[in-house]
N, C-alpha and C positions, 0 to 999 in steps of 0.2 A: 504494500500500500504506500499512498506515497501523494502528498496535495501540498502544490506551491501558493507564496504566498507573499504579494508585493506589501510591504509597508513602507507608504506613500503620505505625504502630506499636502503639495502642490506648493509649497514654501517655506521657508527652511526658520528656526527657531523652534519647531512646537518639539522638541523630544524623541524627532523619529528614530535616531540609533539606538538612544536609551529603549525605546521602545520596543526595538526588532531584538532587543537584547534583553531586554524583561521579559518578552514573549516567548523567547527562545529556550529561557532556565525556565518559565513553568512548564511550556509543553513537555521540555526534555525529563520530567518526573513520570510521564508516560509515554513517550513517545523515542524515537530517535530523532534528532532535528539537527539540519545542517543549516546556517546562515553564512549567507553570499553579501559583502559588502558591493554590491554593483552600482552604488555613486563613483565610479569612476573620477570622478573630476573633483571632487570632496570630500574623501571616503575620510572616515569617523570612525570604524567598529576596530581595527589596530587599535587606536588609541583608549577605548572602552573594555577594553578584553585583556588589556595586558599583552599586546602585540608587536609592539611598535619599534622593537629591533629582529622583527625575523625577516632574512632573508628573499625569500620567496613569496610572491602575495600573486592575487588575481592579474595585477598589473601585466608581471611576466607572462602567464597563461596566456592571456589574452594576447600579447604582443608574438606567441609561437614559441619562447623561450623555455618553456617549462612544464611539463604534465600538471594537470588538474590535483595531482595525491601532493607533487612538492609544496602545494598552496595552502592545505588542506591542515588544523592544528586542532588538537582536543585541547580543548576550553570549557572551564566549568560544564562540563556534563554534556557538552555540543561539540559538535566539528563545524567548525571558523573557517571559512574563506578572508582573508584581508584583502582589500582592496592598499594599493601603495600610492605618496602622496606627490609622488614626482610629476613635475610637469615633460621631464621626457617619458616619462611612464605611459602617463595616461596618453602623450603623441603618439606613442609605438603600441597602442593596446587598438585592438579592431573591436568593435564593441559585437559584432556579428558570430565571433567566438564564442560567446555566452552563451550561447545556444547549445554549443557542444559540452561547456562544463555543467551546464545546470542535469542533462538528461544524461550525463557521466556518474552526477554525482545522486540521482533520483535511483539511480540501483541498491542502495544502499543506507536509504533511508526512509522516515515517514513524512516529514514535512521540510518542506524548504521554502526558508525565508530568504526574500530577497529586498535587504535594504537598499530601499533608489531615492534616485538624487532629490531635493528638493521643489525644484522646475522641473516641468516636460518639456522644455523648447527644443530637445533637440535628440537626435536620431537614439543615442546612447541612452540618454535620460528614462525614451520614452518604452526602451525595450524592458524592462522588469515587468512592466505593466501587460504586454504583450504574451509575456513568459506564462506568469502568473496563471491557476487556477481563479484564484479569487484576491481580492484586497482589501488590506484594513487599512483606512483614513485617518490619519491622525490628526486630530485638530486642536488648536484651542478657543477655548469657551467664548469666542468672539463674531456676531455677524462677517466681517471680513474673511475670520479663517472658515469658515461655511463657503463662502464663496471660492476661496483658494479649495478648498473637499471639492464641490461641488465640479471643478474641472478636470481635476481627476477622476469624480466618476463619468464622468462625458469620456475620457480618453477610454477608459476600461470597455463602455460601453459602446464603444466604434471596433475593439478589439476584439468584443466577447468576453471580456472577463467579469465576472460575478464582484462582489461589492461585500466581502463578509461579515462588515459593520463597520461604528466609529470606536474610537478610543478619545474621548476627549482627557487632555493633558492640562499639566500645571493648572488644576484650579484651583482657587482662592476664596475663601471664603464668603467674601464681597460680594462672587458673581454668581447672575443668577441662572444655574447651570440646569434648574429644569427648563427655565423658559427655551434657554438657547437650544436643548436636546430636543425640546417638540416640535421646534419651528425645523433641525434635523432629519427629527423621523416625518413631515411630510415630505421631504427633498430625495433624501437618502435611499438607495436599493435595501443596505443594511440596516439593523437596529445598533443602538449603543452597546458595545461592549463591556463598557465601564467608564468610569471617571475617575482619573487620577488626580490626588491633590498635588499643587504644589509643595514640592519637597526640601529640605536642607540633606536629605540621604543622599538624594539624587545629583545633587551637587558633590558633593563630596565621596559617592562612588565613582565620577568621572574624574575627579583629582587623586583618587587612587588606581584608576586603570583597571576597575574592575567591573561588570555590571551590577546593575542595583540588586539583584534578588542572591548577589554573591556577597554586596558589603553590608546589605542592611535589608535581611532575608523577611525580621519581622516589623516594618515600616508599613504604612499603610499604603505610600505607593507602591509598596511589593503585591502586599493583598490585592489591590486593584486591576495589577497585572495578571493575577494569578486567577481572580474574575475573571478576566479578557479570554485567558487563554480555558476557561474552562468551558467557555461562551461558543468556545469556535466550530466546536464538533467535527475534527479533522473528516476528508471522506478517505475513503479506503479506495483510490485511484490503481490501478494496475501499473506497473513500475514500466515495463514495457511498454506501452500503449503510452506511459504519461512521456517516458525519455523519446519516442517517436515523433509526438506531437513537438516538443521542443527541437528538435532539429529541421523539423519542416518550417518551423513556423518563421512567416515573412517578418524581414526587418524593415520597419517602417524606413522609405527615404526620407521622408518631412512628416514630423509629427501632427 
């Protein structure tokens, strides 16, 4: 079995790496889960994982340098793909590659997460979303960041990809996070997964290099991750069939 899984936000600040990386340590309590840093062009999950002096990352892969396993790190309970931060990296990386790692490394797992970039504006950006089974939106508790989700699910939905729900992030106690989640659930394909508060954990796992559910396991933005990922109901995808579909599948010329 085996279901991919973009998390996306359409603009960058809401917590997406911390996110694919909460997501990551609850399902791996049941699951096997692989997470791909596919922000190429800003990749984050090195530096959240404890990464950030190896060697071999997505980058190389992608550029032809490297087999998909040299990329490949068990991290807290998961296998980490890192994306690398170089600007000649990400030059020499064909983003069209991705396609062969994702359905390389879908043999060998149940769920793969694929943290993508920020923006869709561009060819690289917009393939995770393409990849994907399904996606979870990561937003925060703001009209604007609605409108930022809401383009992502326009992309997903030119794709065919499914919409697994929200995660609304960093909230605060100020905001008023039912009204924003209703006005959500008439836009959205998915339902709320959960609602993260704003955290000082979450701060302070990313200055330790570790994800949040590894430095501050019983925090309540841990629990809310650990909601999300109990929310998700992985499908039981055929491993075959799914790594088929990922190598077929057109890379968009213009998003």
């Amino acid at each position: 079995m085996v279901e991919a899984f973009a998390v996306a936000s359409g603009k960058g600040g809401t917590g997406k790496t911390t996110s694919t990386l909460a997501l990551g340590m609850a399902l791996a309590e049941t699951h096997d889960v692989t997470v791909i840093d596919a922000d190429t062009g800003m990749a984050n999950v090195l530096f959240h994982a404890g990464l950030a002096d190896v060697e071999t990352t997505l980058h190389d892969v992608l550029a032809g340098d490297a087999p998909v396993e040299a990329a490949v790190y068990d991290r807290f309970g998961m296998d980490v793909v890192p994306c690398g931060t170089s600007l000649d990296g990400f030059r020499d990386a064909d983003p069209a590659r991705l396609r062969n790692v994702v359905a390389d490394l879908a043999a060998d797992t149940d769920v793969i997460l694929l943290d993508s970039a920020a923006a869709l504006g561009s060819r690289a950006a917009v393939l995770p979303v393409v990849l994907a089974d399904r996606v979870v939106v990561v937003l925060q508790p703001t009209i604007p960041s609605l409108s930022d989700g809401l383009k992502v699910q326009e992309y997903a939905a030119t794709y065919e990809t499914g919409v697994a729900g929200l995660v609304f992030n960093r909230v605060t106690d100020d905001e008023n996070i039912d009204a924003i989640a209703e006005k959500a659930e008439r836009y959205f394909e998915g339902g709320t997964l959960t609602t993260v508060p704003e955290s000082d954990a979450v701060r302070a796992a990313r200055r330790a290099g570790k994800p949040l559910l590894a430095h501050a396991p019983d925090s309540a933005a841990a629990a809310a991750y650990r909601e999300a990922a109990a929310a998700l109901d992985v499908a039981a995808g055929d491993s075959a069939a799914v790594a088929e579909r990922f190598r077929s599948a057109v890379v968009p010329e213009n998003p």
